[in-house]
C-alpha positions, 0 to 999 in steps of 0.5 A: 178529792181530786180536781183536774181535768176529767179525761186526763185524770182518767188515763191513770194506771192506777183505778180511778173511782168516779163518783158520779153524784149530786149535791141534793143526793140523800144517798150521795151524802151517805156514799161520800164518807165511805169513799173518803175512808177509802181514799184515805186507807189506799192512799196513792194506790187510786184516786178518787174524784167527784163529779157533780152530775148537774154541773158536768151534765155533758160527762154524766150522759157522756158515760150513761149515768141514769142515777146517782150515786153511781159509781165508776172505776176507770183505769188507764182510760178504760171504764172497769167498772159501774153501778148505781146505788150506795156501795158499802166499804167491802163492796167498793174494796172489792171492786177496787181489789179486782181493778188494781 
């Protein structure tokens, strides 16, 4: 996972997936494989980054993030997508296909 500065890091061309968690999430710990196998398998094709909800309150409210995990794919700054809730692999493949 990628550290940097959050709205730079967003105005990529590539999708940007945003996991929006928390240290003390059950779910998160059980997302956070899944989006390491992504990341790996696509490599340069997208970035992946985490954000620490309870560090980075002022990101979280800033794109209404109600739960986590909840994940959110930016590209060239522009928010393409975001739900709530643990994605399986095909899903988030799927919504990263749609955002390529």
């Amino acid at each position: 996972m990628e550290k940097g500065n959050f709205n730079t890091i967003i105005q990529d061309h590539r999708p940007v997936v945003v996991d929006f968690h928390a240290l003390w999430c059950g779910p998160c710990k059980v997302q956070s494989p899944i989006l390491k196998e992504i990341a790996s398998e696509m490599g340069n094709r997208i970035r992946v980054i985490k954000i620490d909800v309870d560090r980075n309150a002022e990101i979280a409210q800033r794109f209404h993030i109600q739960g986590v995990p909840t994940l959110v794919i930016f590209r060239n700054g522009e928010m393409k997508y975001k739900q709530a809730g643990v994605h399986s692999k095909p899903q988030l493949m799927n919504a990263i296909a749609e955002n390529l």
